[in-house]
C-alpha positions as CSV (number, residue, x, y, z in Angstrom):
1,X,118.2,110.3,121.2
2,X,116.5,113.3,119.3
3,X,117.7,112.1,116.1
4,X,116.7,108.3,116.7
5,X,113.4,109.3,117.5
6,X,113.2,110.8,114.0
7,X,114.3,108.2,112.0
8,X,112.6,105.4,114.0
9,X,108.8,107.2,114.0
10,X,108.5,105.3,110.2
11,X,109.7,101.8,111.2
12,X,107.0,102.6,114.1
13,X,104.4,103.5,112.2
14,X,105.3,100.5,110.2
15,X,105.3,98.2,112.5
16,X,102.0,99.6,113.8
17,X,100.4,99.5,110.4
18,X,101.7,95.9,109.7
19,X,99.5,95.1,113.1
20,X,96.2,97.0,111.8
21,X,96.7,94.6,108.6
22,X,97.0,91.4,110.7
23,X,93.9,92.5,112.8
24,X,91.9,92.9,109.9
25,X,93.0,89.7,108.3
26,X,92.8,87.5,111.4
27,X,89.3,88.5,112.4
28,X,88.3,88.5,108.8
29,X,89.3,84.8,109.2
30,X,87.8,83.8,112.2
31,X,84.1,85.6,110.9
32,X,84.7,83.3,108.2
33,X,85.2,80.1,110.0
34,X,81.6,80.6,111.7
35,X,78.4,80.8,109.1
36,X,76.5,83.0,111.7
37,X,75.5,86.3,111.0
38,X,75.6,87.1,114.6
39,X,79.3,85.8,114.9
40,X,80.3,87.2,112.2
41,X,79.5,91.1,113.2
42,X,81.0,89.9,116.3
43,X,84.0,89.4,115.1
44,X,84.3,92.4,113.4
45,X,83.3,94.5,115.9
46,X,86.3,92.7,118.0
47,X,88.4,93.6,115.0
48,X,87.3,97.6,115.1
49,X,87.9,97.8,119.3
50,X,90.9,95.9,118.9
51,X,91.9,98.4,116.4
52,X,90.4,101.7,118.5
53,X,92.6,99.9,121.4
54,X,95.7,100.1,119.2
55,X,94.9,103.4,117.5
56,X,94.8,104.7,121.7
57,X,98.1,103.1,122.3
58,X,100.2,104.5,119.7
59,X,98.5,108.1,120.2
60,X,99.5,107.6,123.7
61,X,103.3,106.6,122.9
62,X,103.7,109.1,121.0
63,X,102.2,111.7,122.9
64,X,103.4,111.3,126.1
65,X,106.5,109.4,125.7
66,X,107.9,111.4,122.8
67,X,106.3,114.6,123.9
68,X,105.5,115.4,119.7
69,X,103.2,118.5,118.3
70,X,99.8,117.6,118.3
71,X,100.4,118.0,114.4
72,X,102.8,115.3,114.3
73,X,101.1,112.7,116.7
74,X,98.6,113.0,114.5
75,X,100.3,112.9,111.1
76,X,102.9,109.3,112.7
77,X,99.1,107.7,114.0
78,X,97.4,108.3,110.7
79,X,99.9,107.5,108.6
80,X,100.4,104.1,110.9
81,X,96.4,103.8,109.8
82,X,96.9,104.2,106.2
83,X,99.5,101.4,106.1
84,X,97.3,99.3,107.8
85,X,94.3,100.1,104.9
86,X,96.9,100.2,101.9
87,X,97.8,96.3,103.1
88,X,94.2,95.3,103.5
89,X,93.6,97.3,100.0
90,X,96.4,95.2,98.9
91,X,95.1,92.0,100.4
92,X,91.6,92.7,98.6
93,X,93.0,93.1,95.3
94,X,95.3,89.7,95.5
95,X,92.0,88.3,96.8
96,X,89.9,89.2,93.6
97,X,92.3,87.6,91.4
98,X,90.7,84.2,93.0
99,X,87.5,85.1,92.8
100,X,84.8,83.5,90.1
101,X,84.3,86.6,88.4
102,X,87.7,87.3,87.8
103,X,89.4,89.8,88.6
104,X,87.8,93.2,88.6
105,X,90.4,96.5,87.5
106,X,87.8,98.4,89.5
107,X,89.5,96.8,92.7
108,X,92.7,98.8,92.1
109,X,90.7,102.0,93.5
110,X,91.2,100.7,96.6
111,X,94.6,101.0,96.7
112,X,94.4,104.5,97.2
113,X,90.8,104.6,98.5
114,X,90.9,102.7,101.4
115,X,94.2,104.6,103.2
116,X,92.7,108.2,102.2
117,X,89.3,106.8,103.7
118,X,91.0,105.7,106.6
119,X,94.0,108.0,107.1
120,X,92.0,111.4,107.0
121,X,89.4,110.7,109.6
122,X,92.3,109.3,111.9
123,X,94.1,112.0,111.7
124,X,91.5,114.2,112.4
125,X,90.4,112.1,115.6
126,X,94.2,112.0,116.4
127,X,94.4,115.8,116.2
128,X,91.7,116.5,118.5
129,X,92.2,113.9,120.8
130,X,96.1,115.2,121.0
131,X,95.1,118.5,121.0
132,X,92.8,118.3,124.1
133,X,95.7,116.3,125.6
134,X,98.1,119.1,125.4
135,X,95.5,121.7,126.4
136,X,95.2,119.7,130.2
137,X,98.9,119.3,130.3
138,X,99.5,123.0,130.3
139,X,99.9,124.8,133.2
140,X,98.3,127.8,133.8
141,X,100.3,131.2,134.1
142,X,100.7,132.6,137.1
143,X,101.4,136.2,137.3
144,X,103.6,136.8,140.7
C-alpha cells in the first residue's frame, strides 16, 4: 500500500487541482450571470470558502489518513493549489485571445505568476497548520 500511496499522491493532487479550476470557473460564471455588484462579490467569496473548505479537506486526508511529514502534506496540498492557478492562468490567457483588445503577450506572466502566487502561501499555511497538527498528536514522554 506504501508504494501506491506514492505514486497516487500526483493523480490526487490532480484531481484536487482540476476541482480548484472548476470552482473558479463555475462561480466566475454565475457572478457573471448577475449584473450586481453585491452578487457578484458574493459569489466570489462562495468561490474562496468553497476553496478554504477543499484546501481543509485535502490537508486533512493527507494528514491523518496517510499519516505524511508535515513537509510533505504541505508540499501534495500546495502543489494541488498551484494546478488549480496554472488552469485558471491558462483559462485567462485562452480568454484574452477573445477579448477586443486582442490578445495581450503580457497575459503569459500568469502562467507562472498565478501558481507561485498561490502555491507559496498555501504551502506555508499548510505547513503550519500540519505542523501544529502533529505537535497535539504527540504524546508526551513519560519517564517510569
Amino acid at each position: 500500500m506504501e508504494a501506491s500511496i506514492r505514486k497516487g499522491w500526483l493523480l490526487s493532487a490532480s484531481l484536487i487541482g482540476a476541482l480548484y479550476f472548476l470552482i473558479g470557473v463555475a462561480f466566475s460564471a454565475f457572478a457573471r450571470w448577475d449584473a450586481s455588484i453585491a452578487t457578484h462579490e458574493t459569489w466570489n467569496r462562495l468561490a474562496f470558502l468553497l476553496s478554504g473548505i477543499l484546501f481543509l479537506i485535502h490537508l486533512g486526508h493527507e494528514h491523518f489518513r496517510f499519516r505524511h511529514s508535515a513537509r510533505i502534506t504541505a508540499t501534495h496540498v500546495a502543489i494541488a493549489v498551484a494546478i488549480g492557478a496554472f488552469g485558471l492562468a491558462l483559462m485567462a490567457n485562452i480568454h484574452d485571445l477573445s477579448s477586443p483588445s486582442g490578445y495581450r503577450p503580457r497575459m503569459l506572466v500568469a502562467l507562472p505568476a498565478w501558481p507561485l502566487l498561490t502555491g507559496v502561501p498555501a504551502f506555508i499555511v499548510a505547513l503550519i497548520v500540519t505542523a501544529g497538527l502533529t505537535l497535539g498528536r504527540k504524546s508526551p514522554v513519560r519517564n517510569n
